[in-house]
N, CA, C and O atoms as CSV, one atom per row, in Angstrom:
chain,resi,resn,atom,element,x,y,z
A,1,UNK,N,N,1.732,2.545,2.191
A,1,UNK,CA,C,3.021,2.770,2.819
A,1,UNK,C,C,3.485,1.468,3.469
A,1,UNK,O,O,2.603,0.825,4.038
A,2,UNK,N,N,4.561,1.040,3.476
A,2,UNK,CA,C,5.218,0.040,3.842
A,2,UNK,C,C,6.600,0.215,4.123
A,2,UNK,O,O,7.289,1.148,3.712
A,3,UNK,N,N,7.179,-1.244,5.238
A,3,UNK,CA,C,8.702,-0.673,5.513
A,3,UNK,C,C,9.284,-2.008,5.381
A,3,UNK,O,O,8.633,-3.048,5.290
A,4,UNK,N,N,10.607,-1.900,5.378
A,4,UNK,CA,C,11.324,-3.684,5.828
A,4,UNK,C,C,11.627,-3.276,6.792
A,4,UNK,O,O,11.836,-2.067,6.881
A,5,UNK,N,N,11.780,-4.170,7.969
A,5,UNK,CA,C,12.263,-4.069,8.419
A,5,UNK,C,C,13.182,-5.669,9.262
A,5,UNK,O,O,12.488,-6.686,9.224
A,6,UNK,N,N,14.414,-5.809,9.855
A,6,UNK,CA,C,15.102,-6.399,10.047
A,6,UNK,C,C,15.076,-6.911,11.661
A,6,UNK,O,O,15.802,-6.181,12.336
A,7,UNK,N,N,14.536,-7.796,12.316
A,7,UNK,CA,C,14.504,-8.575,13.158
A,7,UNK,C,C,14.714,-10.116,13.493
A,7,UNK,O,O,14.614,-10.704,12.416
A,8,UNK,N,N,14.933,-10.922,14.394
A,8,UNK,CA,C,15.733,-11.784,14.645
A,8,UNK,C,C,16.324,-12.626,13.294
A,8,UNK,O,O,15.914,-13.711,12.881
A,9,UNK,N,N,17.562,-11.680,12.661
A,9,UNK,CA,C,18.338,-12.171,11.656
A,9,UNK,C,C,17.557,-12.150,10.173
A,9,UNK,O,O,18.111,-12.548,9.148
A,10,UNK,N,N,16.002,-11.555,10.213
A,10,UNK,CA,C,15.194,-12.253,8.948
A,10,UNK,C,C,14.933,-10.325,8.802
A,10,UNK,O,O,15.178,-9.353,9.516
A,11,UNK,N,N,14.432,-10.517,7.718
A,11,UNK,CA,C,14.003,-9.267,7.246
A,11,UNK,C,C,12.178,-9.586,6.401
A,11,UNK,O,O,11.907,-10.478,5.598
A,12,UNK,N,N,11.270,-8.552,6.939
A,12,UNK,CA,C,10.060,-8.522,7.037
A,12,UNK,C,C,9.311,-7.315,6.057
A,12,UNK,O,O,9.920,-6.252,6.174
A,13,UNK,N,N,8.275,-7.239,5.233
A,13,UNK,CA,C,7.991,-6.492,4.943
A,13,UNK,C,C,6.804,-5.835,5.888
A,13,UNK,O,O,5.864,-6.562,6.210
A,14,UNK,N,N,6.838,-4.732,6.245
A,14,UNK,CA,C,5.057,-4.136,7.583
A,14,UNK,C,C,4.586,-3.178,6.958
A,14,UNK,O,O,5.154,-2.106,6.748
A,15,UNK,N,N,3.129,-3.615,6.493
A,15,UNK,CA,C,2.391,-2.324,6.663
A,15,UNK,C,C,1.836,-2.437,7.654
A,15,UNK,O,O,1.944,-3.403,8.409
A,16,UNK,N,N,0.961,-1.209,7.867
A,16,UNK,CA,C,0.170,-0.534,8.775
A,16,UNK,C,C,-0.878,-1.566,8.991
A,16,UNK,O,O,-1.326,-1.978,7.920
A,17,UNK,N,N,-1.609,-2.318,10.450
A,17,UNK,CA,C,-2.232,-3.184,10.201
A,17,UNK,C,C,-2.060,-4.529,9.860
A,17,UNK,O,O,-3.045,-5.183,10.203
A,18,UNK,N,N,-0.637,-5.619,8.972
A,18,UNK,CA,C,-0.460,-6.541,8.966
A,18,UNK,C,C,0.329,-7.329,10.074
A,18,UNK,O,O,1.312,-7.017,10.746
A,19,UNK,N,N,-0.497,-8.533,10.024
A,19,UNK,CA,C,0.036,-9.222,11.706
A,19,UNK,C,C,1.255,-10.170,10.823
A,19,UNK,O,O,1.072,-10.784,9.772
A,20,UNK,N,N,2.325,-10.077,11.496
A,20,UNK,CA,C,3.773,-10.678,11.441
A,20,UNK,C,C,3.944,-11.822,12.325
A,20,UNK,O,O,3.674,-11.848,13.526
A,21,UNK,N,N,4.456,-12.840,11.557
A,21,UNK,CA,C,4.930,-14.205,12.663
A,21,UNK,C,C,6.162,-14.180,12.528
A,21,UNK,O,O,6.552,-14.469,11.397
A,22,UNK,N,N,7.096,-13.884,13.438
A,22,UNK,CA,C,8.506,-13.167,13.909
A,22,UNK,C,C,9.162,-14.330,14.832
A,22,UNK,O,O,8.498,-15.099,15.528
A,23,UNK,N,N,10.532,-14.331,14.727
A,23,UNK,CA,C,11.193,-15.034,16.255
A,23,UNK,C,C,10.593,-14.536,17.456
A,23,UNK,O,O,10.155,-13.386,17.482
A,24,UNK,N,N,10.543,-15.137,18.250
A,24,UNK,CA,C,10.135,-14.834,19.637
A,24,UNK,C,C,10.710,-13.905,20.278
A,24,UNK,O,O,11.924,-14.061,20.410
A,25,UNK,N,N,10.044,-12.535,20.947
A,25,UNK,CA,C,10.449,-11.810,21.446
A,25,UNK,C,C,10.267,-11.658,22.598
A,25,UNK,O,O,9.145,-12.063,22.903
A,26,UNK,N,N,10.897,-11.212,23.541
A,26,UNK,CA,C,10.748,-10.861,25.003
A,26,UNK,C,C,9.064,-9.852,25.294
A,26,UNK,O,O,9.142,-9.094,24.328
A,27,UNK,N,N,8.174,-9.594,25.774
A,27,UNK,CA,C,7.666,-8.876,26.159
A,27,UNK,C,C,6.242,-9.431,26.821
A,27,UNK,O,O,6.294,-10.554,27.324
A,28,UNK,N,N,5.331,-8.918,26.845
A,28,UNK,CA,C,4.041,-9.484,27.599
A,28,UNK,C,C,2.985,-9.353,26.112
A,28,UNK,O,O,3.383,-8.643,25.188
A,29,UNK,N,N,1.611,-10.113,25.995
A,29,UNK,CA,C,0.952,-9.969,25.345
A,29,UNK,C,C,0.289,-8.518,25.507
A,29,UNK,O,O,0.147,-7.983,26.607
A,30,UNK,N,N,-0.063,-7.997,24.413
A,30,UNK,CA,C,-0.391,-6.250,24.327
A,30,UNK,C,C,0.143,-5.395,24.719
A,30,UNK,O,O,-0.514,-4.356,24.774
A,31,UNK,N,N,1.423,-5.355,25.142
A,31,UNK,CA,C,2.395,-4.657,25.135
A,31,UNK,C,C,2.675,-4.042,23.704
A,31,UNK,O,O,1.969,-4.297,22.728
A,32,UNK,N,N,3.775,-3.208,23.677
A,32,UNK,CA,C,4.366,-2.334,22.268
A,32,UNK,C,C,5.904,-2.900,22.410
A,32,UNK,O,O,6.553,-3.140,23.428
A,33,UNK,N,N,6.174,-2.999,21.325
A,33,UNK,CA,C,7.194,-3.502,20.808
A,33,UNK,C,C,7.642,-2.189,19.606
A,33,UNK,O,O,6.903,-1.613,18.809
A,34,UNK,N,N,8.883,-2.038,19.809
A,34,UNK,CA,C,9.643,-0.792,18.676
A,34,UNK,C,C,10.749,-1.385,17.851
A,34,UNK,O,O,11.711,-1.812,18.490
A,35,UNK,N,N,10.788,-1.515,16.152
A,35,UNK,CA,C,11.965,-1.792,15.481
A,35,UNK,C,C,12.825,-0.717,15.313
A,35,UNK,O,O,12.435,0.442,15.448
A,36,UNK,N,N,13.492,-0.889,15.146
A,36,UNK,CA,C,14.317,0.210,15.189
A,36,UNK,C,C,15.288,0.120,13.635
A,36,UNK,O,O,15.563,1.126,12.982
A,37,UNK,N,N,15.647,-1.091,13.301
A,37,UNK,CA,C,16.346,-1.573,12.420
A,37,UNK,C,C,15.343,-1.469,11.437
A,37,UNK,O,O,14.340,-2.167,11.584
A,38,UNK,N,N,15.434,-0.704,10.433
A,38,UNK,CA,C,14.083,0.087,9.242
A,38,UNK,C,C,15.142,-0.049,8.095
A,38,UNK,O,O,16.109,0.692,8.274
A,39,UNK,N,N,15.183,-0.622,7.245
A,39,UNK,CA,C,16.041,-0.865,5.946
A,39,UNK,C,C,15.999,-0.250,4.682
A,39,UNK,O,O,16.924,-0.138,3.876
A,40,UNK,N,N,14.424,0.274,4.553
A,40,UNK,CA,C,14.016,1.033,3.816
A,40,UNK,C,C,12.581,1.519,4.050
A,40,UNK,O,O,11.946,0.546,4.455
A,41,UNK,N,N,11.630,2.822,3.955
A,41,UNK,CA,C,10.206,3.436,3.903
A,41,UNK,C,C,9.899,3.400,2.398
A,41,UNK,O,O,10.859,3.537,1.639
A,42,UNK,N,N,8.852,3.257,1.953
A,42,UNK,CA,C,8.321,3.093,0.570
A,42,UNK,C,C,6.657,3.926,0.902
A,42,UNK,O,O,5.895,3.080,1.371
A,43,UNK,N,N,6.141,4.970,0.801
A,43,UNK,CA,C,5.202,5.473,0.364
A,43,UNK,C,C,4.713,6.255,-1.230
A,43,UNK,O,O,4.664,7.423,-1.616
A,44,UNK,N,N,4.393,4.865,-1.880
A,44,UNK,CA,C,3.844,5.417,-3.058
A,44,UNK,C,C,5.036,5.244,-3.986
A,44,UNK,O,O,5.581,4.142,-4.046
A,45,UNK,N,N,5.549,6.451,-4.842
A,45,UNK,CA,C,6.642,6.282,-5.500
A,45,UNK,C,C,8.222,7.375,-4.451
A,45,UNK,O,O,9.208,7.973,-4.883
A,46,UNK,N,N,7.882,7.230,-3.538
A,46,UNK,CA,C,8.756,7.868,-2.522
A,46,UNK,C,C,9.301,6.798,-1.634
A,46,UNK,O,O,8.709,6.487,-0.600
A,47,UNK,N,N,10.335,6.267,-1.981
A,47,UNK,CA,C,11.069,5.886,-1.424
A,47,UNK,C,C,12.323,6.051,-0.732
A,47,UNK,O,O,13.172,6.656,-1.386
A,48,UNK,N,N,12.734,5.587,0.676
A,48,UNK,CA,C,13.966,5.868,1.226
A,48,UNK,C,C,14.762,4.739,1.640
A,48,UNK,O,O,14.178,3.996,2.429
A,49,UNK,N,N,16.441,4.264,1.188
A,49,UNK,CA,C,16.711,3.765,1.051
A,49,UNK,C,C,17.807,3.601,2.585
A,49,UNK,O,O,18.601,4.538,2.497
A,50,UNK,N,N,18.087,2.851,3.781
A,50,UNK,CA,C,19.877,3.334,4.632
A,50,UNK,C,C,20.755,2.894,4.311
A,50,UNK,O,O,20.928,2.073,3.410
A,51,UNK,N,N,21.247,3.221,4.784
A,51,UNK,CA,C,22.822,2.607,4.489
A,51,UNK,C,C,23.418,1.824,6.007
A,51,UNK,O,O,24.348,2.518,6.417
A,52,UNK,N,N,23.202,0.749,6.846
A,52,UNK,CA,C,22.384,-0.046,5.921
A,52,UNK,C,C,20.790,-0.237,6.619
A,52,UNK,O,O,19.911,-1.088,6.484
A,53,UNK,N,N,20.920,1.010,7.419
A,53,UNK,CA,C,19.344,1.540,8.410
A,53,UNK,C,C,19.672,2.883,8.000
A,53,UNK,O,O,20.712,3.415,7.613
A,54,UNK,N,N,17.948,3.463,8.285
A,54,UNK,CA,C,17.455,4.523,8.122
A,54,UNK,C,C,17.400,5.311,9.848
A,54,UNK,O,O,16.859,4.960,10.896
A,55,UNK,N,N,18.382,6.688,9.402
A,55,UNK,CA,C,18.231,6.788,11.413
A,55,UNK,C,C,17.216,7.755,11.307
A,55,UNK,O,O,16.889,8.642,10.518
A,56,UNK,N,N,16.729,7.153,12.654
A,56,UNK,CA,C,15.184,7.931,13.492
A,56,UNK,C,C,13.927,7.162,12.661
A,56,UNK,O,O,12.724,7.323,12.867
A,57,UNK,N,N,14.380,6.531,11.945
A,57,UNK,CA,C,12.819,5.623,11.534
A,57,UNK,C,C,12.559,4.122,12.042
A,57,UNK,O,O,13.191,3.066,12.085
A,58,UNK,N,N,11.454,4.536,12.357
A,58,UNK,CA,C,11.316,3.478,13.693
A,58,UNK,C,C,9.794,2.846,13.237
A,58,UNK,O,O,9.095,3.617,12.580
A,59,UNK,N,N,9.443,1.999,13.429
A,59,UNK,CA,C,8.106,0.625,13.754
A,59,UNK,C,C,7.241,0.383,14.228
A,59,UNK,O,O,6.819,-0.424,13.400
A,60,UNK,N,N,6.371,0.411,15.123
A,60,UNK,CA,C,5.740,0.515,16.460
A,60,UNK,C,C,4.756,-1.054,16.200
A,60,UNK,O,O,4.324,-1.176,15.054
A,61,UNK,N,N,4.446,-2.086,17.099
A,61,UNK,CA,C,4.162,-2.889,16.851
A,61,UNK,C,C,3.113,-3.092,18.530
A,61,UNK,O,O,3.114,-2.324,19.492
A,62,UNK,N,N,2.461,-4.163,18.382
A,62,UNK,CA,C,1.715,-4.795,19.492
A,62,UNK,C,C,2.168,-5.998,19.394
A,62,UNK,O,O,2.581,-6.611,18.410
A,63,UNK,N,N,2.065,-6.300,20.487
A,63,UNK,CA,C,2.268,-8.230,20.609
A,63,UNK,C,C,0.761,-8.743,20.519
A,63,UNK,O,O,-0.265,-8.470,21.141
A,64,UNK,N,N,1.051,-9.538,19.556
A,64,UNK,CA,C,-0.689,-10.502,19.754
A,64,UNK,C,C,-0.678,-11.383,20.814
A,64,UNK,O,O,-1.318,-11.331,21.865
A,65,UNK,N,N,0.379,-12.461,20.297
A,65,UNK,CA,C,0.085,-13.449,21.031
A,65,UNK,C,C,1.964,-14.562,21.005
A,65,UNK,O,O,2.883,-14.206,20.267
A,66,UNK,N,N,2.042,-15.407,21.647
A,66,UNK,CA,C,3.204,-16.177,22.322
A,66,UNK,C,C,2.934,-17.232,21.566
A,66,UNK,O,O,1.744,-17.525,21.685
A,67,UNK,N,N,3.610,-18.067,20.705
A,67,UNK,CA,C,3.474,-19.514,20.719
A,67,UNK,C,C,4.574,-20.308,19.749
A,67,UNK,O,O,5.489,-19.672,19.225
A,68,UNK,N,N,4.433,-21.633,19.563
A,68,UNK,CA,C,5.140,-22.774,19.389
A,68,UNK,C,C,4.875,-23.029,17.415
A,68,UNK,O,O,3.732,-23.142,16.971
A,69,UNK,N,N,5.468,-23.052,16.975
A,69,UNK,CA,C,5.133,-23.681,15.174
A,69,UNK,C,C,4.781,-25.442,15.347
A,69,UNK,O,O,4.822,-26.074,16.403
A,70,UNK,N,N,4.451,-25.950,14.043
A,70,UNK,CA,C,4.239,-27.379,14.439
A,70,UNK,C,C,5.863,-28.110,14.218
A,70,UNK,O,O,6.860,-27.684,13.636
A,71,UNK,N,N,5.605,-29.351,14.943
A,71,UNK,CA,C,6.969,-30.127,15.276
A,71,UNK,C,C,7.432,-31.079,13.732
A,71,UNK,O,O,7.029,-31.957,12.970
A,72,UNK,N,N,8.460,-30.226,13.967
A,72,UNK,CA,C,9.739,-31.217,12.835
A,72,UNK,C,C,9.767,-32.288,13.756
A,72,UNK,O,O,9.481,-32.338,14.952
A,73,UNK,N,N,10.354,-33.521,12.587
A,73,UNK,CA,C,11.210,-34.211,12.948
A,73,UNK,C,C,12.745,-33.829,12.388
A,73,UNK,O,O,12.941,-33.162,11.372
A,74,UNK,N,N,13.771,-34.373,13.230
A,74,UNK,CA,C,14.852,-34.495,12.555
A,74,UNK,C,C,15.357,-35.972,12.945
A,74,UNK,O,O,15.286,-36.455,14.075
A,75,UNK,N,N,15.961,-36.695,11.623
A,75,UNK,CA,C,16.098,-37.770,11.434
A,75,UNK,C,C,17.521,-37.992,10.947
A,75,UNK,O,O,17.861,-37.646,9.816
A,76,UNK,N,N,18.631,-38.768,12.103
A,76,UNK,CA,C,19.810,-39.126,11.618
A,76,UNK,C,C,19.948,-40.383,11.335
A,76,UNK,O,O,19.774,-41.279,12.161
A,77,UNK,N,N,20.262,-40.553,10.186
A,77,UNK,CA,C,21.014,-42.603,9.861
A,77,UNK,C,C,21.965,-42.377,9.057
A,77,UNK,O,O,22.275,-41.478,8.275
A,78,UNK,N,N,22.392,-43.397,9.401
A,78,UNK,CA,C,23.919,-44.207,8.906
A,78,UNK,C,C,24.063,-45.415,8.327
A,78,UNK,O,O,24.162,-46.275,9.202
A,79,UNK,N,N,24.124,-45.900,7.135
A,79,UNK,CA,C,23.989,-47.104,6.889
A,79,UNK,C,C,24.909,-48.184,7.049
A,79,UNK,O,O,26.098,-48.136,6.734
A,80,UNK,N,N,24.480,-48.888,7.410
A,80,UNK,CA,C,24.575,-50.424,8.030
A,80,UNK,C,C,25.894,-50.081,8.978
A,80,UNK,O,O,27.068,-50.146,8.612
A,81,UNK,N,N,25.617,-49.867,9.714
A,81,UNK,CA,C,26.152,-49.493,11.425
A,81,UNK,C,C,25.280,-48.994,12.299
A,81,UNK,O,O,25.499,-48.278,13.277
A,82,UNK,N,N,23.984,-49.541,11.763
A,82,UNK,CA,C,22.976,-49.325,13.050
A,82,UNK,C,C,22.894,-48.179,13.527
A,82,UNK,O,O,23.021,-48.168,14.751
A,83,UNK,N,N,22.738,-47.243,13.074
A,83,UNK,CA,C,22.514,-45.789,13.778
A,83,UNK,C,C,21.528,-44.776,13.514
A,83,UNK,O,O,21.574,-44.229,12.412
A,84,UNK,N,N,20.561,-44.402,14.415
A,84,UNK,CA,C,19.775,-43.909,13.990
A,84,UNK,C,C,18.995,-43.578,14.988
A,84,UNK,O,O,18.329,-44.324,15.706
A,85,UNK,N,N,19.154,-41.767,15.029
A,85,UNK,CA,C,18.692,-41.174,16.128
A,85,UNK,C,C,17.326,-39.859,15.375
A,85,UNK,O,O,17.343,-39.215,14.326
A,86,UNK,N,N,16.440,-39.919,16.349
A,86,UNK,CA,C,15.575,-39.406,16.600
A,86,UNK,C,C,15.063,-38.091,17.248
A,86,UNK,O,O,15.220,-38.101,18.469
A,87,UNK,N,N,14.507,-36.993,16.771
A,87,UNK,CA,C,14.525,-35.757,17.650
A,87,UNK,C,C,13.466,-34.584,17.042
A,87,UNK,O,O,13.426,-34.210,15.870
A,88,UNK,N,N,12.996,-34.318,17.660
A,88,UNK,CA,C,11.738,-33.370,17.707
A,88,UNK,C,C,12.349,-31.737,17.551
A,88,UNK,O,O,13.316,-31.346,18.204
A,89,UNK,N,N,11.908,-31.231,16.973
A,89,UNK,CA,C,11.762,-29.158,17.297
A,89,UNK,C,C,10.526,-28.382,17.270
A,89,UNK,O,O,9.815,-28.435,16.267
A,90,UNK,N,N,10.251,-27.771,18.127
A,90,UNK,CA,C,9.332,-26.910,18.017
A,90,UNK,C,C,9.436,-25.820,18.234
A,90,UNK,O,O,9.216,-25.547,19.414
A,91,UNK,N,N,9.840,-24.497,17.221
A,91,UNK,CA,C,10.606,-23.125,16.916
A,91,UNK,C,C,9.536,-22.471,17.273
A,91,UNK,O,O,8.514,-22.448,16.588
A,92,UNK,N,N,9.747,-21.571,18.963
A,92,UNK,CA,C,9.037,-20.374,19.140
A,92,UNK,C,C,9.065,-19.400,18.281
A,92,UNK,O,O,10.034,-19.250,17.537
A,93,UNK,N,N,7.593,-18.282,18.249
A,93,UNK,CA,C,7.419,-17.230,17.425
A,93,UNK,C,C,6.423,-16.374,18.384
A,93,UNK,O,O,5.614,-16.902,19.147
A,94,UNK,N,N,6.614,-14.901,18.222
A,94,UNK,CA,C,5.503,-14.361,18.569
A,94,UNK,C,C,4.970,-13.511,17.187
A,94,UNK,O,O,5.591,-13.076,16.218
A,95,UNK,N,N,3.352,-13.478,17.601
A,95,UNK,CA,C,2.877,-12.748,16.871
A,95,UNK,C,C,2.171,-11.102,16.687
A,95,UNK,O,O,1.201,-10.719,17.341
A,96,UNK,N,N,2.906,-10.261,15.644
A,96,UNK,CA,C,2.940,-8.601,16.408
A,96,UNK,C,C,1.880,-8.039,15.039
A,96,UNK,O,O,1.881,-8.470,13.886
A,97,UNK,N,N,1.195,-7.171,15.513
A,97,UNK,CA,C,0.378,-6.502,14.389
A,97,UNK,C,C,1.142,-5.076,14.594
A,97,UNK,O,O,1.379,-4.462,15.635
A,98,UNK,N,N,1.506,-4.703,12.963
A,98,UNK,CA,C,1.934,-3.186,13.153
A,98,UNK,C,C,0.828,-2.266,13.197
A,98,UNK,O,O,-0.365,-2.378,12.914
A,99,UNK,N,N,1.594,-1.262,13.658
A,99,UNK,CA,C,0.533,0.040,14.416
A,99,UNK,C,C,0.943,1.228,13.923
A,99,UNK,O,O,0.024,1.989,13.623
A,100,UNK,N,N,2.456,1.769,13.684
A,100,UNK,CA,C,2.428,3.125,13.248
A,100,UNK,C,C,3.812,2.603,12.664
A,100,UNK,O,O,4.499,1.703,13.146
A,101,UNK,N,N,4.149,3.551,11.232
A,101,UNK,CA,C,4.886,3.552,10.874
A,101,UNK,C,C,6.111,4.971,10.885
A,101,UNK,O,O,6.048,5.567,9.810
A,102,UNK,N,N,6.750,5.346,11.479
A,102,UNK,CA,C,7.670,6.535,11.436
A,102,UNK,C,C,8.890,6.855,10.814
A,102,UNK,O,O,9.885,6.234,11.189
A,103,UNK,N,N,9.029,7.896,9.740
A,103,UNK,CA,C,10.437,7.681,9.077
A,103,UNK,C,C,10.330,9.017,8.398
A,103,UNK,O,O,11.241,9.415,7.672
Protein backbone atom coordinates (compact mmCIF):
# COMPACT_ATOMS: atom_id res chain seq x y z
CA UNK A 1 0.00 0.00 0.00
CA UNK A 2 1.25 3.32 -0.85
CA UNK A 3 0.11 7.06 -1.22
CA UNK A 4 1.40 10.44 -2.94
CA UNK A 5 1.24 12.66 -1.27
CA UNK A 6 1.82 16.60 -1.79
CA UNK A 7 3.99 18.74 0.56
CA UNK A 8 6.14 21.80 0.42
CA UNK A 9 5.18 22.30 -3.42
CA UNK A 10 6.85 18.60 -4.30
CA UNK A 11 4.87 15.55 -4.42
CA UNK A 12 6.21 12.23 -2.59
CA UNK A 13 5.50 8.74 -2.89
CA UNK A 14 4.92 6.97 1.31
CA UNK A 15 4.70 3.75 2.23
CA UNK A 16 4.25 2.47 5.51
CA UNK A 17 7.74 2.60 7.13
CA UNK A 18 9.76 4.69 4.39
CA UNK A 19 11.82 7.65 5.79
CA UNK A 20 11.20 10.87 3.47
CA UNK A 21 13.67 13.88 3.06
CA UNK A 22 10.97 16.71 2.75
CA UNK A 23 11.22 20.72 3.02
CA UNK A 24 11.56 21.64 6.43
CA UNK A 25 8.77 21.53 8.61
CA UNK A 26 7.78 23.22 11.74
CA UNK A 27 7.61 20.72 14.66
CA UNK A 28 9.95 19.08 17.39
CA UNK A 29 11.93 15.84 16.76
CA UNK A 30 9.39 12.72 17.48
CA UNK A 31 6.61 14.50 17.31
CA UNK A 32 3.63 13.44 14.57
CA UNK A 33 3.23 15.24 11.73
CA UNK A 34 -0.33 14.75 9.50
CA UNK A 35 -0.62 15.20 5.46
CA UNK A 36 -3.53 15.91 4.66
CA UNK A 37 -2.99 16.70 0.91
CA UNK A 38 -3.27 12.65 -0.32
CA UNK A 39 -3.41 12.75 -4.27
CA UNK A 40 -4.02 9.33 -4.65
CA UNK A 41 -4.19 5.55 -2.20
CA UNK A 42 -2.93 2.56 -4.26
CA UNK A 43 -3.42 -0.86 -2.38
CA UNK A 44 -2.67 -3.63 -4.68
CA UNK A 45 -4.81 -3.24 -7.81
CA UNK A 46 -7.26 -0.80 -5.84
CA UNK A 47 -6.71 2.32 -6.48
CA UNK A 48 -8.16 5.85 -5.57
CA UNK A 49 -7.72 8.68 -7.52
CA UNK A 50 -8.96 13.07 -6.05
CA UNK A 51 -9.81 15.47 -7.71
CA UNK A 52 -7.30 17.04 -6.98
CA UNK A 53 -7.16 15.45 -3.06
CA UNK A 54 -8.79 12.63 -1.66
CA UNK A 55 -11.16 13.96 1.37
CA UNK A 56 -10.63 12.34 4.83
CA UNK A 57 -7.43 10.56 3.65
CA UNK A 58 -4.84 11.52 5.61
CA UNK A 59 -0.76 10.42 6.40
CA UNK A 60 0.51 10.16 9.75
CA UNK A 61 4.24 10.67 9.92
CA UNK A 62 7.10 11.09 12.79
CA UNK A 63 9.79 13.56 12.59
CA UNK A 64 13.24 11.91 12.63
CA UNK A 65 15.40 14.42 12.59
CA UNK A 66 16.18 18.55 11.54
CA UNK A 67 18.94 19.34 9.19
CA UNK A 68 20.93 21.26 6.44
CA UNK A 69 21.75 19.42 2.63
CA UNK A 70 25.40 19.96 1.45
CA UNK A 71 26.40 23.58 0.19
CA UNK A 72 25.97 24.79 -3.44
CA UNK A 73 27.82 27.21 -4.79
CA UNK A 74 26.23 29.80 -6.87
CA UNK A 75 28.45 31.53 -9.25
CA UNK A 76 27.76 34.93 -11.15
CA UNK A 77 30.17 36.37 -14.10
CA UNK A 78 30.10 38.69 -16.67
CA UNK A 79 32.59 38.92 -19.17
CA UNK A 80 35.16 41.37 -19.33
CA UNK A 81 33.54 43.92 -16.93
CA UNK A 82 34.98 42.38 -14.05
CA UNK A 83 32.15 40.91 -12.29
CA UNK A 84 31.90 38.20 -10.37
CA UNK A 85 30.06 37.36 -7.34
CA UNK A 86 30.10 34.57 -5.05
CA UNK A 87 27.46 32.79 -2.73
CA UNK A 88 26.80 29.75 -0.78
CA UNK A 89 23.14 27.75 -0.04
CA UNK A 90 22.41 25.38 2.28
CA UNK A 91 18.51 24.11 1.74
CA UNK A 92 16.90 22.95 5.07
CA UNK A 93 15.01 19.51 5.17
CA UNK A 94 13.48 17.48 7.77
CA UNK A 95 13.41 13.97 7.96
CA UNK A 96 9.80 11.99 8.62
CA UNK A 97 9.28 8.15 8.62
CA UNK A 98 5.64 7.21 7.72
CA UNK A 99 3.54 5.47 10.28
CA UNK A 100 -0.07 4.92 9.22
CA UNK A 101 -1.66 5.28 6.19
CA UNK A 102 -5.64 6.34 6.17
CA UNK A 103 -8.01 6.63 3.19
Amino acid sequence: MYAIIQTGGKQYKASVGDVLVIEKLEGEVDSTVTFDKVLSICDGDDCKFGKPFIDGAKVTAKIVEHGKAKKILVFKYKAKSNYRKRQGHRQPFTKVQIEKIEG
